[in-house]
N, CA, C and O of each residue as an XYZ file, in Angstrom:
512
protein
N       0.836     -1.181      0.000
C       0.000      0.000      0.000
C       0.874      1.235      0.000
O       2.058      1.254      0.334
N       0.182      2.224     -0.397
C       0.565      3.643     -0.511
C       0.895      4.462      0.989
O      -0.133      4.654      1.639
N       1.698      4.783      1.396
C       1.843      6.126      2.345
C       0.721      6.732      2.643
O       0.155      6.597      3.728
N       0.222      7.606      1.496
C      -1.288      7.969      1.443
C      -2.002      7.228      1.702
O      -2.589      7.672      2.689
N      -2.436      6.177      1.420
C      -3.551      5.113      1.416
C      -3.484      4.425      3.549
O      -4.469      4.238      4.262
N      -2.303      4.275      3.860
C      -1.948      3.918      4.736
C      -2.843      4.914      6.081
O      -3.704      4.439      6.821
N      -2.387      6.235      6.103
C      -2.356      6.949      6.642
C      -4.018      7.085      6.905
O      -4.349      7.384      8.052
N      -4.923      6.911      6.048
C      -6.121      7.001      5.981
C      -7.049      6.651      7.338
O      -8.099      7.190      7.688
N      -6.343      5.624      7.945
C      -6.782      4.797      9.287
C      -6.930      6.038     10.555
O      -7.955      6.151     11.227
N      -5.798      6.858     10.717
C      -5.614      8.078     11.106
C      -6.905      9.218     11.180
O      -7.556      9.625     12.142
N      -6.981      9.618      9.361
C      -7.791     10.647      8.940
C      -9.048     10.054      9.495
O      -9.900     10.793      9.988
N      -9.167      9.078      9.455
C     -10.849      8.810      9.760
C     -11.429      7.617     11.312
O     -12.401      6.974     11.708
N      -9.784      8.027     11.740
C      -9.954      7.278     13.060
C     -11.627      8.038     13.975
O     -12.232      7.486     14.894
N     -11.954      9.289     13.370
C     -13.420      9.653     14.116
C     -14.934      9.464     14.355
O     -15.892      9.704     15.090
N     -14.268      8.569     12.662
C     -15.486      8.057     12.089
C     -16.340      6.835     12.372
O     -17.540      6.571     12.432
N     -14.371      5.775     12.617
C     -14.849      4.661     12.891
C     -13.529      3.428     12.250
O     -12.411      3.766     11.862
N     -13.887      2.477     12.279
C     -13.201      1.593     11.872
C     -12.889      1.226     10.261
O     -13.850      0.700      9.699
N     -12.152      1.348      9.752
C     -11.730      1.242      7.881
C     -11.097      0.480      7.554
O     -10.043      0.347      8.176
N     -11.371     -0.410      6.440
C     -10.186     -1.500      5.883
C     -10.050     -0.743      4.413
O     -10.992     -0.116      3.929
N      -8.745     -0.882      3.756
C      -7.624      0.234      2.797
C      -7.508     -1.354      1.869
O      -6.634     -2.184      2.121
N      -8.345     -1.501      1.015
C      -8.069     -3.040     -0.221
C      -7.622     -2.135     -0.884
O      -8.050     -0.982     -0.825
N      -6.243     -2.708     -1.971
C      -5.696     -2.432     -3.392
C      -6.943     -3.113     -4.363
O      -7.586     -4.139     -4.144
N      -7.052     -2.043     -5.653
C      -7.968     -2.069     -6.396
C      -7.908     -1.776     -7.778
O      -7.951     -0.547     -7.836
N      -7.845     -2.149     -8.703
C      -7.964     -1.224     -9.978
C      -6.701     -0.379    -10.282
O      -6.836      0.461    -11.171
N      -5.689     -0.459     -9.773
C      -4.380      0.372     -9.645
C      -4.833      1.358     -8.581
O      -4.135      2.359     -8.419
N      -6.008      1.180     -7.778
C      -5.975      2.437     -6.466
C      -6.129      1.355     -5.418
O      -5.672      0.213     -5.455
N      -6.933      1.988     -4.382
C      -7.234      1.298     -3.286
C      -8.904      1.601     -3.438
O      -9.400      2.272     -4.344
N      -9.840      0.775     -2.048
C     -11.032      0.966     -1.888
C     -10.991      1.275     -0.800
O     -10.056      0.802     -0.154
N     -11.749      1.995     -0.242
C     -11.800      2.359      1.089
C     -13.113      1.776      1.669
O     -14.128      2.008      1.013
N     -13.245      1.009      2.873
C     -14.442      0.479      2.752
C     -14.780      1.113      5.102
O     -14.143      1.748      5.943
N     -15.675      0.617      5.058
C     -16.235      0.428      6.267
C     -17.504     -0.354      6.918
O     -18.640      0.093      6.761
N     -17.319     -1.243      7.471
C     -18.517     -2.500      7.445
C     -18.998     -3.409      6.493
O     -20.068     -4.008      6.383
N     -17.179     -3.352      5.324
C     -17.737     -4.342      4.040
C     -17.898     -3.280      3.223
O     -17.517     -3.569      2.088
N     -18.358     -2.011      3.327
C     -18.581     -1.536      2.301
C     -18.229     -0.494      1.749
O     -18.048      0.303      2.670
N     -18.005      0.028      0.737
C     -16.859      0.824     -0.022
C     -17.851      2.492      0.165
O     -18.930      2.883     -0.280
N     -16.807      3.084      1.040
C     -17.317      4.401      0.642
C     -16.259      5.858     -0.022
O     -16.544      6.990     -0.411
N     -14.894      5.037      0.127
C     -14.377      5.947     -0.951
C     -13.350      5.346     -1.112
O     -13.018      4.357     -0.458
N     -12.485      6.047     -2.318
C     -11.840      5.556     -3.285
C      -9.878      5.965     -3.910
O      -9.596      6.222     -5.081
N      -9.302      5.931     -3.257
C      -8.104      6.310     -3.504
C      -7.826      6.168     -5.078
O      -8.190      5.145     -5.659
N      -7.115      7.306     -5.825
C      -6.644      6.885     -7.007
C      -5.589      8.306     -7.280
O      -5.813      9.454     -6.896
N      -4.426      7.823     -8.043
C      -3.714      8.695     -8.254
C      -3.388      9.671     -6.832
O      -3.526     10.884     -6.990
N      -2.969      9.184     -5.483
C      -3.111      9.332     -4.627
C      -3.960     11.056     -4.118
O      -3.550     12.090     -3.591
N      -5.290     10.563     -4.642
C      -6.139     11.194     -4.158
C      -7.294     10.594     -3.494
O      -7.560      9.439     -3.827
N      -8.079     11.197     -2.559
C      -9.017     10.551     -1.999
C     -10.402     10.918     -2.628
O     -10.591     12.125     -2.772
N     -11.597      9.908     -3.104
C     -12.594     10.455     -3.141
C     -13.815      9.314     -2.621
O     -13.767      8.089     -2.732
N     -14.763     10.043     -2.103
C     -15.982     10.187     -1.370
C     -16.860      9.400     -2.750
O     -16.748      9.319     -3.973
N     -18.020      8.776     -1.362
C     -19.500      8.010     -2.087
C     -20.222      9.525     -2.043
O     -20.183     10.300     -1.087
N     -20.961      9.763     -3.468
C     -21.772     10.972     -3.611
C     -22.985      9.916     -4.176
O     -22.802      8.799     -4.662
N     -24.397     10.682     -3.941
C     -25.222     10.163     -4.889
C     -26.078     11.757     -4.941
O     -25.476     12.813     -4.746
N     -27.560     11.680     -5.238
C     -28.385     12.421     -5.749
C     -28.533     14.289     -4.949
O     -28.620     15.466     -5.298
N     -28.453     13.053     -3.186
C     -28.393     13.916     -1.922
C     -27.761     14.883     -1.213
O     -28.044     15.898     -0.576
N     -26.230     13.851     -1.719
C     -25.146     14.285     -1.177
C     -23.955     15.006     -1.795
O     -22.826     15.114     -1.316
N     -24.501     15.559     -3.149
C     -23.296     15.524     -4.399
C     -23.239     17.008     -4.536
O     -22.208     17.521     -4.971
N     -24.236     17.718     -4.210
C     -24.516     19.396     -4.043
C     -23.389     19.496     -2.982
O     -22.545     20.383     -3.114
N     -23.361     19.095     -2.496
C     -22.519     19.552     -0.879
C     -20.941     19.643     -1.629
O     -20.256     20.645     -1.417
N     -20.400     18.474     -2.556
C     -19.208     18.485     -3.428
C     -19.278     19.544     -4.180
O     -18.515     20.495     -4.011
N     -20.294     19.513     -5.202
C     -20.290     20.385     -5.964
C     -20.174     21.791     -6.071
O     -19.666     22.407     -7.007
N     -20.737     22.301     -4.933
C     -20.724     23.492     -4.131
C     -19.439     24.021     -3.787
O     -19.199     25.188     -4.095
N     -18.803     23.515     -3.350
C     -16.620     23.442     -3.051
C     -16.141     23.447     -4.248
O     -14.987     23.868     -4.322
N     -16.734     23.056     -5.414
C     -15.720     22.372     -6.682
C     -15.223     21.204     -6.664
O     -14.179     21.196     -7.316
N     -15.443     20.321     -6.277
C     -14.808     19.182     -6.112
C     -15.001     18.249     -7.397
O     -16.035     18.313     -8.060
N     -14.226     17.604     -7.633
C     -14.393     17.427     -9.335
C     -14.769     15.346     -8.941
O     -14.119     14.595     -8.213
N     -15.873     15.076     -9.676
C     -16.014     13.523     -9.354
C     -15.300     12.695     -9.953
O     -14.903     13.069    -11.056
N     -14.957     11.576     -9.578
C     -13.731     10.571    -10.385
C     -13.782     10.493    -11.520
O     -14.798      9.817    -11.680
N     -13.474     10.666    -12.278
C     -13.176      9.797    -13.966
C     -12.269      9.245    -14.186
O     -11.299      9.566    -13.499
N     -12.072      8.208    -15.165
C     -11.187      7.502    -15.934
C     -11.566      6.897    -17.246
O     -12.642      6.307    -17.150
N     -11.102      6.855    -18.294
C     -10.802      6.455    -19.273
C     -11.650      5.185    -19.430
O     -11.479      4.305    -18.586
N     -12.550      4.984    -20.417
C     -13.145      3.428    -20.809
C     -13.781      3.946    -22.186
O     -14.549      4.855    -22.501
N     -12.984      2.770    -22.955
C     -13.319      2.593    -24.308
C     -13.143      3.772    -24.950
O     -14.113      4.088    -25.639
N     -12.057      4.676    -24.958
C     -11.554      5.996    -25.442
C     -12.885      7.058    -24.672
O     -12.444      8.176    -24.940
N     -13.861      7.229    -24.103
C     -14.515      8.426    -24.112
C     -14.190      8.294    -22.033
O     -13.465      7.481    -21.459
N     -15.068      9.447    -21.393
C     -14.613      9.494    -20.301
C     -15.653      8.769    -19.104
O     -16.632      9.289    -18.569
N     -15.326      7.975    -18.979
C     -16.739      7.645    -17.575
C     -16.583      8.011    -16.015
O     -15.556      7.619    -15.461
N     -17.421      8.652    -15.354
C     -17.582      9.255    -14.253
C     -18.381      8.235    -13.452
O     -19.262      7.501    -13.899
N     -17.780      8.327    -11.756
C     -18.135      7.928    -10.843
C     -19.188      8.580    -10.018
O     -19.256      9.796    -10.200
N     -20.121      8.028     -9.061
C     -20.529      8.858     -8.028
C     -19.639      8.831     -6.812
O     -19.964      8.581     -5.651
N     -18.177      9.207     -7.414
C     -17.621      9.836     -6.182
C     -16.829     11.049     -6.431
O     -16.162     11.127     -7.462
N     -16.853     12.189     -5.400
C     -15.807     13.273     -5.497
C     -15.116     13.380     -4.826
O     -15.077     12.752     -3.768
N     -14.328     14.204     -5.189
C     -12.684     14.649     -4.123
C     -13.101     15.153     -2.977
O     -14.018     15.971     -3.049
N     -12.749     14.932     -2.124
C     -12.418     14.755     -0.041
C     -12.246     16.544     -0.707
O     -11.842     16.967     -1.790
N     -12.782     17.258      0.573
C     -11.736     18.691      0.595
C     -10.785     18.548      1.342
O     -10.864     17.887      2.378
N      -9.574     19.223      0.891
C      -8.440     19.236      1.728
C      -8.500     19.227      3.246
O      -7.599     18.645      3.850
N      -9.664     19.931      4.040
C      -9.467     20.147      5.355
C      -9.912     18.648      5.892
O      -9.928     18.674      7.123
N     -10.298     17.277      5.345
C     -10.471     15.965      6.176
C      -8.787     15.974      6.419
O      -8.649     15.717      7.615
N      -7.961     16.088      6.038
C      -6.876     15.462      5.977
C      -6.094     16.440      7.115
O      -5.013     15.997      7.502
N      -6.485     17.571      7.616
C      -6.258     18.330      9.015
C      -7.161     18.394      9.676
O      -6.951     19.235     10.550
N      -8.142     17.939      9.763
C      -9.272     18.250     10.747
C      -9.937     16.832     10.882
O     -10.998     16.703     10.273
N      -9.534     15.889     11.497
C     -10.130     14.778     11.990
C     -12.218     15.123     11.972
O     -13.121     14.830     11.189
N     -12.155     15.722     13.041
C     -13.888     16.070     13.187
C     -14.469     15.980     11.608
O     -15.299     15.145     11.249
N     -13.794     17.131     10.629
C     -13.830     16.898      9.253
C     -14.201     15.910      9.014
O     -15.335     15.445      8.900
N     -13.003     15.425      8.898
C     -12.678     13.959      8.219
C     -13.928     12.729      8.565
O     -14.447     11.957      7.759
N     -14.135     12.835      9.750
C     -15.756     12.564     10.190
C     -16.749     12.853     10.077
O     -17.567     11.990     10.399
N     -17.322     14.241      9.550
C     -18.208     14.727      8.796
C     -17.913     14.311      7.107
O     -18.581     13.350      6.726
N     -17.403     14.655      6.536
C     -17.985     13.620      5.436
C     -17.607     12.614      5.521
O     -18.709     12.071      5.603
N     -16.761     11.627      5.592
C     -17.078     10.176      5.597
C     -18.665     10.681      5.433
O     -19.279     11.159      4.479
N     -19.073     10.326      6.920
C     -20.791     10.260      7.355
C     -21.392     10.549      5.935
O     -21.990      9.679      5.302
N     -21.153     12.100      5.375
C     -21.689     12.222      4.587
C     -21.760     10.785      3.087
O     -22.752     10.357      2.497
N     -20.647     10.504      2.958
C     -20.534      9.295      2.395
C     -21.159      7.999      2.616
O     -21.518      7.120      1.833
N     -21.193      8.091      3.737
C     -21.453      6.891      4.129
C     -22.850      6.421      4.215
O     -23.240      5.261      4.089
N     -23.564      7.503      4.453
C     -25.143      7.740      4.197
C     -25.460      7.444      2.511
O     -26.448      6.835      2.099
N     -24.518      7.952      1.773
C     -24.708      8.021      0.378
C     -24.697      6.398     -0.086
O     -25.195      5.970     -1.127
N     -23.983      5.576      0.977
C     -23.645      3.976      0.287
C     -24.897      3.040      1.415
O     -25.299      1.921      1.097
N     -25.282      3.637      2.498
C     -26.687      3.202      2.749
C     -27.963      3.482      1.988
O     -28.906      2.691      1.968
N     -27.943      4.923      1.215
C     -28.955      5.024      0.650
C     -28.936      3.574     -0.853
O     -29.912      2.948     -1.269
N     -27.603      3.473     -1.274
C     -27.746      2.325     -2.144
C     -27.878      1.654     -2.372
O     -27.797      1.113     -3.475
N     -28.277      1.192     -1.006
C     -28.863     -0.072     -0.551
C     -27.627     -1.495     -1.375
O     -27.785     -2.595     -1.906
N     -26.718     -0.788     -1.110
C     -25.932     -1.933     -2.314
C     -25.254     -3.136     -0.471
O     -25.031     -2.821      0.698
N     -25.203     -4.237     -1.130
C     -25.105     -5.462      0.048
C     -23.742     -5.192      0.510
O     -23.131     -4.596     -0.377
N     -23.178     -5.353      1.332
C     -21.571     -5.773      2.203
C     -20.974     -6.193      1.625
O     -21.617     -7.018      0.975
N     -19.418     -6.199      1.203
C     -18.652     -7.572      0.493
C     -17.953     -8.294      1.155
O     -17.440     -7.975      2.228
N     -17.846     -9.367      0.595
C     -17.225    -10.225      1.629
C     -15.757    -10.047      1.288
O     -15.319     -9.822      0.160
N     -14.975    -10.190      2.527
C     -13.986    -10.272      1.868
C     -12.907    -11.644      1.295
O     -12.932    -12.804      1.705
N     -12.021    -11.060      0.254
C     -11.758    -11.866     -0.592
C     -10.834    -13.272     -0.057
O      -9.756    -12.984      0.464
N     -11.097    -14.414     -0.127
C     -10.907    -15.523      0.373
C     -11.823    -16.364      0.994
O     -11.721    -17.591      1.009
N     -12.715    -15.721      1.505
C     -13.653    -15.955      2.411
C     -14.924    -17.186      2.059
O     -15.845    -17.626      2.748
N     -14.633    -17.366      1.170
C     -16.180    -17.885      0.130
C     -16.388    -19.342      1.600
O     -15.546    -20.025      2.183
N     -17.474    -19.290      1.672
C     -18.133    -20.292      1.825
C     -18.539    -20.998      1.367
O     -19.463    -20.535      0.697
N     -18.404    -22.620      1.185
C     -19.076    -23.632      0.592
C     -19.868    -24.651      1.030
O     -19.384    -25.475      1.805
N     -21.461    -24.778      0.526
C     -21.956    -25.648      1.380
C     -21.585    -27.343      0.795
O     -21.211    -27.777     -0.295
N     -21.822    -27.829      1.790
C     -20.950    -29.362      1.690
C     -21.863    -30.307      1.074
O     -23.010    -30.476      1.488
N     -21.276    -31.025     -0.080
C     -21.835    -31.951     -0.844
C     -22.914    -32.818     -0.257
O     -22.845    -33.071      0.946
N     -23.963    -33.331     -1.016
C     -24.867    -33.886     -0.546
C     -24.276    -35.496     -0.685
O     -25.351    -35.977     -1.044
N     -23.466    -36.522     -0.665
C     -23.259    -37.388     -1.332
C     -23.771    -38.583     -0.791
O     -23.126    -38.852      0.223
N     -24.648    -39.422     -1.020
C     -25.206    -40.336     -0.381
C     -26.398    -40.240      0.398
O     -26.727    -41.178      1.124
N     -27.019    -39.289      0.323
C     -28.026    -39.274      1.212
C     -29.213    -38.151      0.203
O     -29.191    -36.963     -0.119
N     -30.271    -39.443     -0.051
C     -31.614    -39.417     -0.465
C     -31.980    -38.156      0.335
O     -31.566    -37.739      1.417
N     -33.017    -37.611     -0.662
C     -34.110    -36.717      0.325
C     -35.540    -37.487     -0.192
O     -35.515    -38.114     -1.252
N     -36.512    -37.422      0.439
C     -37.937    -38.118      0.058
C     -38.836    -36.709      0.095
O     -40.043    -36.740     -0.144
């Protein structure tokens, strides 16, 4: 992992507990399984959706893009403002704000990777 990416445990020690996965050439930033922001090009960015994306937008905060299939595709996430990264309390106010944005998505937990469960062969034994 990254210096940056590392350090993250720190910035958002207010928030709560964070696991830092390598991803895509960035990292994911997750909390309870689930991804609410996104390291890349060692920058940090935030879960935005419909609710929460005025509040970015409002600062300037520019939302992720990258490159697919030559034209540009955009994320619902934007750039952290500089003050999470000095201001812990910050740094705890949006998370939250984020983090609300990846409950509203109702999107499931992930498991993490290794983990798979398998249920055990039926072999020999009838059901009626």
């Amino acid at each position: 992992m990254s210096e940056f990416s590392d350090n993250l445990h720190e910035v958002f020690e207010r928030f709560g507990r964070i696991a830092v996965r390598r991803m895509f050439g960035g990292h994911g930033v997750f909390h309870e399984g689930r991804m609410f922001a996104l390291v890349a090009s060692e920058r940090l960015y935030l879960k935005t959706d419909a609710q929460s994306v005025a509040a970015f937008e409002a600062r300037g905060l520019p939302a992720f893009a990258y490159a697919r299939k030559g034209e540009l595709a955009r994320m619902n996430y934007h750039e952290a403002p500089a003050e999470v990264f000095e201001d812990r309390d910050e740094a705890a106010r949006w998370a939250r704000l984020a983090w609300e944005a990846v409950l509203r998505s109702a999107a499931p937990p992930r498991k993490p990777a290794g983990k798979a469960v398998r249920k055990p062969a039926n072999k020999g034994i009838a059901r009626r």
